[in-house]
C-alpha positions in Angstrom: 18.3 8.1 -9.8 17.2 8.0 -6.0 13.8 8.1 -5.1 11.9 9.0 -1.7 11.3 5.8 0.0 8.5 8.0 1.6 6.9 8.9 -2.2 6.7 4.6 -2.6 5.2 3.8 0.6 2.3 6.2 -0.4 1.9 4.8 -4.0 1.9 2.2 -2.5 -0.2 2.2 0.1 -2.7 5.1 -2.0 -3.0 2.7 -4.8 -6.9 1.1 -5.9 -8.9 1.4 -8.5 -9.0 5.0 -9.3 -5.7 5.7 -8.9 -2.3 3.9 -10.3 1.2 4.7 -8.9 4.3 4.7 -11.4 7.9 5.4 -10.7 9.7 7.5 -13.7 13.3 6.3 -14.0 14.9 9.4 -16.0 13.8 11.7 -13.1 13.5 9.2 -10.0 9.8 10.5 -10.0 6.4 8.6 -7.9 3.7 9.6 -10.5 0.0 9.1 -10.3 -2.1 8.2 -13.0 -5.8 8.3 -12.0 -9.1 7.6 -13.6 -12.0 10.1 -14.4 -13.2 10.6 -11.3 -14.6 13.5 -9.0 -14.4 15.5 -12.1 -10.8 15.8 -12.5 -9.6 13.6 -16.2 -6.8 11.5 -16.6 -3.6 13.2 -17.3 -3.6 12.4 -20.9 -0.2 13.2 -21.6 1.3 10.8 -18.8 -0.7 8.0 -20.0 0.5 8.6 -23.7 4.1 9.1 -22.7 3.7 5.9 -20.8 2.3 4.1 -23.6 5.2 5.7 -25.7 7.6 5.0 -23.2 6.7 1.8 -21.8 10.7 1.1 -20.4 10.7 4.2 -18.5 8.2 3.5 -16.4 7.8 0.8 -13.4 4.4 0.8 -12.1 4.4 0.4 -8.1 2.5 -2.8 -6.2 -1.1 -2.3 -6.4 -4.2 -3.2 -4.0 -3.9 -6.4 -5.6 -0.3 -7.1 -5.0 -0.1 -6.2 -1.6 -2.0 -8.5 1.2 -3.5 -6.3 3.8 -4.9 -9.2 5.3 -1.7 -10.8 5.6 -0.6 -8.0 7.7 -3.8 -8.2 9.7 -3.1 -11.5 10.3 0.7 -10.9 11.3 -0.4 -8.0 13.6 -3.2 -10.4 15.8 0.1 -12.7 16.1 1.9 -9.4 17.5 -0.3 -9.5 20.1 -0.6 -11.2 23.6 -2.2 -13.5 24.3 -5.4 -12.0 24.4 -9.2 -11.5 24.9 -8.9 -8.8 22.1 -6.5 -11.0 20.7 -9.0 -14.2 20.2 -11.4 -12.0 18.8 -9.7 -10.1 16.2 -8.6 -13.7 15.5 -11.9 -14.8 14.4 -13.0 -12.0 12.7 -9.9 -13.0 10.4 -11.2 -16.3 10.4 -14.3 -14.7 8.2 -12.2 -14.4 4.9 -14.6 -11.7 3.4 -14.5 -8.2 2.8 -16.8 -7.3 6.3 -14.2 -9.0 8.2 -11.3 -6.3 6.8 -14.2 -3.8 8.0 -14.8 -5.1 11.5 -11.2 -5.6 11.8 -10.5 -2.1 12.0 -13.5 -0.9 13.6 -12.6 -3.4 16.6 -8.8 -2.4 16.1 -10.2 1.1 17.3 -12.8 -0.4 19.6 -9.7 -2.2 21.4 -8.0 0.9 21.6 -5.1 -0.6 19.1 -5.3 1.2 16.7 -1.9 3.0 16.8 -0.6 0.2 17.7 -1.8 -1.2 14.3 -1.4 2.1 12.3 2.5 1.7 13.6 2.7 -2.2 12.1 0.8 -1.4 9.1 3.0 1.8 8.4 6.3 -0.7 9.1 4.8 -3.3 6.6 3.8 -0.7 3.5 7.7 0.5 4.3 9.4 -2.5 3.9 7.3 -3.9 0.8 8.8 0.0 -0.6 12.1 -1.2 0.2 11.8 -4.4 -1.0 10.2 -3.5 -4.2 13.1 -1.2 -5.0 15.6 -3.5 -3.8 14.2 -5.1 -6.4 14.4 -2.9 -8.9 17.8 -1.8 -8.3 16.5 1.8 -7.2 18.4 3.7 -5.1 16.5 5.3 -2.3 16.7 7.8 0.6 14.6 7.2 3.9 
């Protein structure tokens, strides 16, 4: 089966607590398994088929498998040498979850942020491509 790269990169990049990503090898489906929330109920039947099923499912990288601060960190070394540069830099240096906030509020602050929406996008695309590399999943870009 060949998938849509583009159905990976947003399981993967959609993925958190409320909402978990799986890839269907008899149909080359992205399916999304979410918890009660907002009213709407698990889809019962998926998570009994995948229970059932366990081999016919692959569930994608979560928020805990891929490093957004990694990238954050790779993006500030993207940059010049710089006074916006330096200061994303430290706010990096923080290593807590206001630091991912004021990250992105200075990103747009700076007046990078498509700049880092670009290298963020690049980075959820290439963990798609390596995680079906890696499962010997055929996609289409």
């Amino acid at each position: 089966m060949t998938v849509k790269l583009q159905d990976v990169i947003d399981g993967i990049t959609f993925a958190n607590a409320e909402a978990q990503f799986f890839y269907h090898i008899k149909t080359g489906k992205v399916l999304i398994l979410m918890d009660n929330i907002y009213g709407i109920g698990r889809d019962k039947a998926l998570m009994k088929d995948i229970d059932r099923h366990p081999d016919d499912y692959l569930s994608l990288p979560n928020e805990y498998e891929v490093d957004e601060f990694a990238m954050m960190a790779d993006f500030v070394d993207t940059l010049d040498d710089s006074a916006e540069a330096s200061a994303l830099f430290r706010i990096l240096e923080e290593d807590s979850n206001a630091a991912v906030r004021l990250f992105k509020q200075s990103v747009i602050a700076f007046d990078l942020e498509q700049e880092w929406n670009e290298f963020r996008d690049g980075c959820y695309a290439e963990i798609a491509r390596q995680w079906c590399s890696e499962n010997e999943i055929e996609y289409e870009e």
